[in-house]
N, C-alpha and C positions, 0 to 999 in steps of 0.2 A: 750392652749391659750398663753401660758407665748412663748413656740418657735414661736407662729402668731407675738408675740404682740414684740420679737426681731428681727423679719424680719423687721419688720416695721421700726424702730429704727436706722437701717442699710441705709449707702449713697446706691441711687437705685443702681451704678455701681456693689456694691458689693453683692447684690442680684439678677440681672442678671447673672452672673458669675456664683452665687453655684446655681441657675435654669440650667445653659449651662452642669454645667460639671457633673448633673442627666442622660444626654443624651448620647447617642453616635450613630453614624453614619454606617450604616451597607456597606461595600463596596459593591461597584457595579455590578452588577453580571456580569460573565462572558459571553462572547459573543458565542453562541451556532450556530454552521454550522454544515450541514450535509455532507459528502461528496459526495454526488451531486452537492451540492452548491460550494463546495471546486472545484472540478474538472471544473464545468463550469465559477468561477468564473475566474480561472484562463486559461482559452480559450478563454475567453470575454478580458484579459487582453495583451495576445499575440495578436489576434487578433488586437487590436487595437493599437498596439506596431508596428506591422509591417505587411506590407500591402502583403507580399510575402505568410502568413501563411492563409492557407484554411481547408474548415474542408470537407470531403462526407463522405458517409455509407448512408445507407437503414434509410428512414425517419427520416433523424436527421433535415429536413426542417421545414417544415410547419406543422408537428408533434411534433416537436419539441424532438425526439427522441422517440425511442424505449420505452427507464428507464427517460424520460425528463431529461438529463447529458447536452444536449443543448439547452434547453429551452432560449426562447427568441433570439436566434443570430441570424436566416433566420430574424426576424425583424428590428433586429439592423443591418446588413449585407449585406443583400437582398441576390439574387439568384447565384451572381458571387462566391460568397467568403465562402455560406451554400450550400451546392449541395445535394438533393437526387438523390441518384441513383436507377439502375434497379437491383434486385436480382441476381448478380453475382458475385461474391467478387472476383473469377478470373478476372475479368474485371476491374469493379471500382478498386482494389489493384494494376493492370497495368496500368491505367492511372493515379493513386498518385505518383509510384515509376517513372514513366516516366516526370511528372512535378515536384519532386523531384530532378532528373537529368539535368530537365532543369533549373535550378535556384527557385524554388517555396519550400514553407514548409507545404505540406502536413500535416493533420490530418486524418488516415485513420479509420474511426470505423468499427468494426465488431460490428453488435447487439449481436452477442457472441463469444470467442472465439473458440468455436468446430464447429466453422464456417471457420472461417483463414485454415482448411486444403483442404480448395477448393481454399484458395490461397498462399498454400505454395510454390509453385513452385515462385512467385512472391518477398513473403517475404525472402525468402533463398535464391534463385541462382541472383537472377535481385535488389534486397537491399543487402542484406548483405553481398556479394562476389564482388560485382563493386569496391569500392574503394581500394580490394587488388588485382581485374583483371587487374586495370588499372594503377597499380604504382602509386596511389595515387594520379592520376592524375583528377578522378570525384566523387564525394562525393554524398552522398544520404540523407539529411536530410530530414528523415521524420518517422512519429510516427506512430506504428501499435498500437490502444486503443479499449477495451472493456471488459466486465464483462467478469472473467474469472473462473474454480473452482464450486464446486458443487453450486448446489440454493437450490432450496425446488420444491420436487415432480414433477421434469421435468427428471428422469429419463439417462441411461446412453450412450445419445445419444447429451446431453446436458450437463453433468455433469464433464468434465474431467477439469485438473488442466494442462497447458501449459508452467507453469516455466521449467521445466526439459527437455521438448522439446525444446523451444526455448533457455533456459540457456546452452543449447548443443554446441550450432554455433556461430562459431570465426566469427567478423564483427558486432554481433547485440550488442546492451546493451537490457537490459531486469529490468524493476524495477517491484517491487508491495508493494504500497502504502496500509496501516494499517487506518488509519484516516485520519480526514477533514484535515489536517496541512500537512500530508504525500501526500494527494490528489492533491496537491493546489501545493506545493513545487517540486513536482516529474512530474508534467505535462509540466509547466512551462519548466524544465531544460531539458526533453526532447525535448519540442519543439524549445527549443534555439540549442540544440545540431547538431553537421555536421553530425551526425551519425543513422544510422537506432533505432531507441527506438520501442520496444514493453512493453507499458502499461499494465501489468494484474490487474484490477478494482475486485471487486467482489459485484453480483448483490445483495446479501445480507446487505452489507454495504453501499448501496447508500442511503437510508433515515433515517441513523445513524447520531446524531447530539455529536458532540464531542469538546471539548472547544477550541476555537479560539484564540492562545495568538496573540498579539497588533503586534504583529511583522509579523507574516504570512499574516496580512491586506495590507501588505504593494504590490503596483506593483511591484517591487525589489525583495519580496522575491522568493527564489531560496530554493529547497535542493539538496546538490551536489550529482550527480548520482557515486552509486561504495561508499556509504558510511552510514554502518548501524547509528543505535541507541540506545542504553542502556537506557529501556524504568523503568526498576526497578533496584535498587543497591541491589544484594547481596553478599551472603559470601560461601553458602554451594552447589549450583550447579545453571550451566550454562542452561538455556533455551532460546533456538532459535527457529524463528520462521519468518514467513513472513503473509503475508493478514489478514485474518478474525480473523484465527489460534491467532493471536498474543494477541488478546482480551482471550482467552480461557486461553492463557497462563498465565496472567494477573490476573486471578479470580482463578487459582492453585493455583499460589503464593500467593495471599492473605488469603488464607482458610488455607496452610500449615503456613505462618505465625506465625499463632493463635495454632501451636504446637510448634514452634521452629525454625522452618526451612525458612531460609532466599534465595528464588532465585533468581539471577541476569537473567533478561528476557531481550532477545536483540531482538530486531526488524530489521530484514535484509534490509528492502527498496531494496534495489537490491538484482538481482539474480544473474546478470553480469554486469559488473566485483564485485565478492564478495568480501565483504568487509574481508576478512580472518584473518586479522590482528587485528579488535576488540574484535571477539570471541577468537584467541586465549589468549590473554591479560585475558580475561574472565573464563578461561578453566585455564590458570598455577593460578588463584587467588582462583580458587572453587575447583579445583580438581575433577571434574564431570562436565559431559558434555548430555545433550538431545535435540533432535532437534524433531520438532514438524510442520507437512507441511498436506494438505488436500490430495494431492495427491496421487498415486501409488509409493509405494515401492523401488522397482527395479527400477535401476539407478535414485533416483530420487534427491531431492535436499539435505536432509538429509545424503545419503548418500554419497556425494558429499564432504558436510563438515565433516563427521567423515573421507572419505579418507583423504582429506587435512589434518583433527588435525595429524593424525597419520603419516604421513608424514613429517611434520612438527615439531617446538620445543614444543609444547604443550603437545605432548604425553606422555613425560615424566615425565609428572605432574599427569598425570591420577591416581586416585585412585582406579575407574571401569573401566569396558569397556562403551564405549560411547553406549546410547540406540536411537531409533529411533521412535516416535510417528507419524503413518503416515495413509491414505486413507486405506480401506481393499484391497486386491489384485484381486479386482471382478469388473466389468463392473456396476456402479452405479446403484442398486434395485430402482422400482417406491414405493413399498411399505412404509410409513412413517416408520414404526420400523426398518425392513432392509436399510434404506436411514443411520437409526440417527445411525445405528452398523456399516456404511461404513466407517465413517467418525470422527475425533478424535473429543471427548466430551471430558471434563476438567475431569470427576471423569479417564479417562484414560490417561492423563498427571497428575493426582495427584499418580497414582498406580502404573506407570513407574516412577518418582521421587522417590516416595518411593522403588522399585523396586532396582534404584541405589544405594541410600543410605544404604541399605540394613537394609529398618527400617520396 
């Protein structure tokens, strides 16, 4: 009674005040995209940036896509500018690169990538070799996009990963976007780009919601293609990594954490032109080096950058021999258990780190 009866007692201002400052104010939560939302939000924004960029592939109209990545644009767009096509990707992939050439910016979907090699003769010799056929004299802007890299239970006819194929051929750029911010930022700067982009998406990550910082809302933003990410700071080994992968990588590092063990995880975003120079920066600071990719083995992207380190001044740094985390070397099993042994799961990026470390 006697602390009632001094509230009372008190000018109101000064009891308002110690009422305010009982409170406090919880920030506002952060804004959650999924990157579907990311990929199409940033389609919707070229699109409407510039009247030259068009999107086709197989029911991206009035289906609104395959994985809905283009939901809503056939209504925002109409028929001119959202095109279905017929089931030919040799075809529709010839008439994108061919209005490409004529001054237009293509968006060409595959509803998947183990589809594109019904039009790889298109993507390779008619994109990505014109601009050095012609002395630089015709340009080919335009973007090859769609879910790339194993799924779930579609087997190994559906399941292959296409960075190391296409990161092969001088002419393309080639990115693969991790989250809604990498989705959003890496579409965009393809499709601004003179140059042929191959998007690798991955079907699994499209209804992944991931925090949207205030800056990637913006139509402006951009993320520059040919330029990773240092997604975690650390001290005792280097982890690379691109698409889904990068997430797995992420949840290693934190469980090793909780022993000691601090990994710097770098997120590639590009395939080509690789960003070489942040991993090694990364590699002479850790002295260990692992890279971690869904795909096949042999020549693949992994081993790509241990060629480079070792070529390069980073080797010298080395402590181990660089290790490799990658797809199994088998044609993707339909079976769920033989699918989740194809493919790297985090307790084997934890066992390969440790491995390195020789702990």
């Amino acid at each position: 009674m006697a602390a009632v009866s001094g509230l009372m007692r008190r000018p109101l201002e000064q009891v308002s005040g110690l009422l305010r400052r009982r409170f406090h104010r919880t920030a506002p939560a952060a804004l959650q995209v999924t990157v579907r939302e990311a990929i199409n939000q940033g389609m919707d924004e070229e699109l409407e940036r510039d009247e030259k960029v068009f999107l086709l592939g197989e029911e991206v109209a009035q289906y609104d896509g395959a994985y809905k990545v283009s939901r809503g644009l056939w209504k925002k767009y109409g028929d001119k500018r959202i095109i279905d096509t017929p089931i030919s990707e040799m075809g529709f992939a010839g008439i994108a690169v061919g209005a490409a050439m004529a001054g237009l910016r293509p968006i060409c979907e595959f509803m998947t990538f183990n589809f594109s090699m019904q039009a790889i003769d298109q993507v390779i010799n008619s994109a990505a070799k014109t601009y050095y056929m012609s002395g630089g004299f015709q340009s080919v802007p335009i973007v090859f996009r769609g879910p790339n890299g194993a799924s779930a239970g579609v087997a190994a006819q559906h399941s292959q990963c296409f960075a190391a194929w296409y990161g092969h051929c001088p002419g393309l750029k080639v990115v693969s976007p991790w989250n809604s911010e990498d989705a959003k930022g890496l579409i965009k700067s393809a499709i601004r780009d003179n140059n042929p982009v191959v998007v690798l998406e991955n079907e699994l990550m499209y209804g992944v919601p991931f925090e949207f910082p205030s800056e990637a809302q913006s139509k402006d933003f951009l993320i520059p293609i040919g330029k990773a990410k240092i997604e975690r700071q650390g001290t005792h080994i280097t982890v690379v990594s691109h698409s889904r992968p990068v997430g797995h990588c992420l949840e290693a590092a934190t469980v090793l954490s909780k022993e000691g063990i601090e990994c710097e995880v770098i997120n590639m975003r590009t395939i080509r032109p690789m960003d070489i120079e942040t991993i090694e920066a990364s590699v002479m600071k850790t002295n260990h080096l692992i890279t971690v990719e869904g795909g096949w083995p042999q020549f693949g992207v992994g081993a790509e950058i241990c060629a480079r380190i070792m070529e390069g001044p980073a080797f010298n740094f080395l402590d181990a021999p660089a290790v490799r985390v990658t797809g199994a070397d088998v044609p993707m099993p339909y079976a769920k258990i033989l699918e989740d042994n194809s493919v790297p799961q985090v307790k084997d990026i934890i066992f390969a780190i440790k491995k390195t470390l020789n702990i």
